[in-house]
N, C-alpha and C positions, 0 to 999 in steps of 0.2 A: 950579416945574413939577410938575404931579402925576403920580402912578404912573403907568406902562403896565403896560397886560393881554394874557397870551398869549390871549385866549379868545376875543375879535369883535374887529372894524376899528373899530365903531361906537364901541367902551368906550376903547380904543386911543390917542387924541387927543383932547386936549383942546381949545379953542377957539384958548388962546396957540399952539399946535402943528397947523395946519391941513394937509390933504392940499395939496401943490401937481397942479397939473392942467398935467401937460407936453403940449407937442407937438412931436416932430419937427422938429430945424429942419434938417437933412440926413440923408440916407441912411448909415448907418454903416457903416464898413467891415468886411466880413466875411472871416472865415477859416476853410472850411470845411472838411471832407473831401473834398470834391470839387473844390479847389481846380484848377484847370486846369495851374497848373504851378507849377516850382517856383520861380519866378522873384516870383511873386505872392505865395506863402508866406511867404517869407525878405523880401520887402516889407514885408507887414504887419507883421509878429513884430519886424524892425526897427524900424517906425514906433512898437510900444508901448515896446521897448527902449529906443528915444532918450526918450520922454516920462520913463519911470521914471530912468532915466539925470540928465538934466535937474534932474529935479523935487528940491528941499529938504525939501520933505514929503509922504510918503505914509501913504495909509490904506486899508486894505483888508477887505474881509467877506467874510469863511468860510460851509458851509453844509454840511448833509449830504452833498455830492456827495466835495467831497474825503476824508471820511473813511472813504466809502464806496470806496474806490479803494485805502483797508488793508483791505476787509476787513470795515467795521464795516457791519451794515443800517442802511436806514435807519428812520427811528424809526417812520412809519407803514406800512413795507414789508412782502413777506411773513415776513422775517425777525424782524419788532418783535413776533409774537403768542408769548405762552407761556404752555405747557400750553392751559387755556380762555378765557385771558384777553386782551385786548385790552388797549394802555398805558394807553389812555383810562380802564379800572375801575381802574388803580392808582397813577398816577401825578395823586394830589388831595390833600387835608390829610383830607377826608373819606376817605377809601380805609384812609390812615393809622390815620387815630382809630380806624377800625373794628377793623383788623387790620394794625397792622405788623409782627407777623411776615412775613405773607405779602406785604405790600410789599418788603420786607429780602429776602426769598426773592428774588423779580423783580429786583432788584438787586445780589442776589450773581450772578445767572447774568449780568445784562449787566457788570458787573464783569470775569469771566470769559472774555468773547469780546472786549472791548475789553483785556483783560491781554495778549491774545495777537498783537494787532497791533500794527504799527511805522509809525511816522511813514513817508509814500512819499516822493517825490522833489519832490512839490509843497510841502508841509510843508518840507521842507527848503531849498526853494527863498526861500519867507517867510522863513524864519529867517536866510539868505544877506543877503535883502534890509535886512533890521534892523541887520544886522551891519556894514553898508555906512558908521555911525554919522550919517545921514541923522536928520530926525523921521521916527520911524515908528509908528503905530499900527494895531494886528491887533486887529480887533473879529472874535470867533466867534457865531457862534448852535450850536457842540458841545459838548458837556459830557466829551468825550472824553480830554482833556489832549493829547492828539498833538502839540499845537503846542509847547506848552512840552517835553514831548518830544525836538522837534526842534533845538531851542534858541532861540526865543521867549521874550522876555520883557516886552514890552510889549504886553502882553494883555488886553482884556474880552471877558469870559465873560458874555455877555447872559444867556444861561440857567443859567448858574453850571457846578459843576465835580462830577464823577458822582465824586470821589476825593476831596470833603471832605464835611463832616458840620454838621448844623445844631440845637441844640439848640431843643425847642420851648418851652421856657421861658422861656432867660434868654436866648436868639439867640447864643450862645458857638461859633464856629466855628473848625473844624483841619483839617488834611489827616488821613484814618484810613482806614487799611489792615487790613480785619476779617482776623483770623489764621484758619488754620480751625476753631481752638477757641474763636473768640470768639463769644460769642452771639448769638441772630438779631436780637434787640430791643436793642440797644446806649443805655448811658446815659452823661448827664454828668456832673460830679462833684458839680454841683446835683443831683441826681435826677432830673430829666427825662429825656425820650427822645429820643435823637440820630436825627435825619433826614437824607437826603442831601441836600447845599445845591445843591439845585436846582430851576430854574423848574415847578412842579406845573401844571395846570391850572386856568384861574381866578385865578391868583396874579399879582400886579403883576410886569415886571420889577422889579427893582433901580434904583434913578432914581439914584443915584450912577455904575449903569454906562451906561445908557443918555444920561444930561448927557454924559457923557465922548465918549461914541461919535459924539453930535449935534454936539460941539465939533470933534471930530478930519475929521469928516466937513465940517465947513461952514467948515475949513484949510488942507484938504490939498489942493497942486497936482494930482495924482494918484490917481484912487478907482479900486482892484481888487476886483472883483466875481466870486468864483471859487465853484465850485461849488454855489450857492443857483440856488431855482428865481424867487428874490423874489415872492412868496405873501404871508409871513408877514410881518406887520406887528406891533410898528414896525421890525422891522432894513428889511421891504423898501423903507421911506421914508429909510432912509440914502441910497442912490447919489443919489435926485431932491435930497436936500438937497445933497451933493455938488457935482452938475451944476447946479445955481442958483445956488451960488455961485463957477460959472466954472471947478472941477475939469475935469479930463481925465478920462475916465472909460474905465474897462476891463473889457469882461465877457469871461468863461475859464467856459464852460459847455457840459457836454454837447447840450442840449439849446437851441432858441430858448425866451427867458424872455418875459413880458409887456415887461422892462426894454429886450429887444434894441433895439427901436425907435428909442432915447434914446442907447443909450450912443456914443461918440465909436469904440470899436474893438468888436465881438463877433465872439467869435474862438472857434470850436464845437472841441470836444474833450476830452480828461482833463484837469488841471489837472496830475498829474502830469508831462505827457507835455511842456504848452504853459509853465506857469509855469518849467521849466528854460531855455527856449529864449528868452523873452521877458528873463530877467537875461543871459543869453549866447545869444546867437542862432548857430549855429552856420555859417562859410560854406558859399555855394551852391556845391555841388561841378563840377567844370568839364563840358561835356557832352562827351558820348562821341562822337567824330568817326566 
């Protein structure tokens, strides 16, 4: 299989890896804020409980939303510009070459505001679910570490990890935590210059991590779909592989996605708030005579 590209749909797939073209084959159940009662609630949230319950293997994909729920912006948010710049001018290999200081600069500050958040209750909810000693595999599209964090461990980091380093020479990688005395241009012991190992603009995924995620996805009884808006291609072609081959599929998102359509439960809310409730659904409390 050849590389993926974070940069168009079109570079994204290759012939062997075509888009599938779904259609609807029932109306999914939804779980809204506006739910009419509580009766319907505690239904749904049940009905994903039993599947995850159930299920031997699950697989699930992460996305800005839940880490946006510590705290963290998201990457093209108003929060993602600093100083004048836009991720877009620095987050390239060309940005790099030119000036990695100033990429290093943009990166100690996101460092910075992701040091200061903590895995929420979602995250931890994942981590519950792993624990379970089920198959389990947690595909992210964060570079945040939160999940591991939370106590996660069986993890792909589609766009790699904003907490390790990438040498541009000899591809020598490690977890590196800049001290405040360490330099802005950091090197390897080859002499090269250490990058953050992470998915840039333009840049193939990782085809080691992506095989994996296409594998776990096209396994698991159970695909969870929590805070992504599925846009971004190729993670947002995981759930469709998923659901073709006969997954149960689960979206946990603020917001309706393109995916709502397709998936088997769409359940709108925080991920914090839903992913507790869906490992332990809490009972319906008796009504007040």
């Amino acid at each position: 299989m050849g590389p993926f590209c974070s940069a168009s749909l079109s570079s994204c797939f290759p012939a062997s890896f075509p888009l599938l073209k779904l259609t609807p084959l029932f109306p999914p159940l939804r779980l809204t804020r506006l739910s009419a009662t509580n009766q319907i609630r505690v239904s749904v949230l049940a009905q994903a409980r039993e599947w995850i319950e159930d299920a031997q293997s699950i697989a699930v994909l992460t996305g800005a939303g839940i880490s946006a729920e510590s705290g963290i912006p998201t990457f093209r948010g108003p929060g993602g510009l600093w100083k004048t710049f836009r991720p877009e001018d620095l987050a390239s290999p060309e940005a790099f070459a030119r000036d990695p200081k100033l990429v290093w600069e943009w990166y100690l500050w996101r460092r910075e505001r992701i040091a200061a958040a903590e895995p929420n209750p979602g995250h931890r909810a994942l981590a519950k679910l792993e624990a379970g000693g089920r198959q389990f595999t947690l595909i992210t599209q964060n570079v945040d570490g939160l999940h591991r964090a939370a106590g996660s461990r069986n993890i792909i980091e589609l766009h790699g990890n904003l907490w390790r380093v990438r040498c541009v020479d000899c591809d020598f990688e490690q977890e590196y935590r800049l001290a405040p005395s360490a330099p802005l241009s950091p090197r390897c012991s080859c002499g090269g210059l250490l990058r953050p190992a992470v998915v840039w603009f333009g840049e193939p995924l990782p085809v080691a991590a992506i095989d994996r995620a296409i594998h776990a996805a096209q396994h698991c009884v159970v695909f969870l779909v929590c805070g992504t808006s599925a846009l971004v291609y190729p993670a947002a072609a995981l759930p469709q592989r998923a659901l073709a081959a006969g997954a149960r599929v689960i979206e946990v998102n603020l917001e309706e996605t393109p995916f709502s359509q397709f998936a088997h439960l769409s359940l709108r809310g925080k991920c914090g708030e839903l992913l507790p409730q869906i490992i332990h659904v809490p009972p319906c409390p008796e009504p007040r005579k």
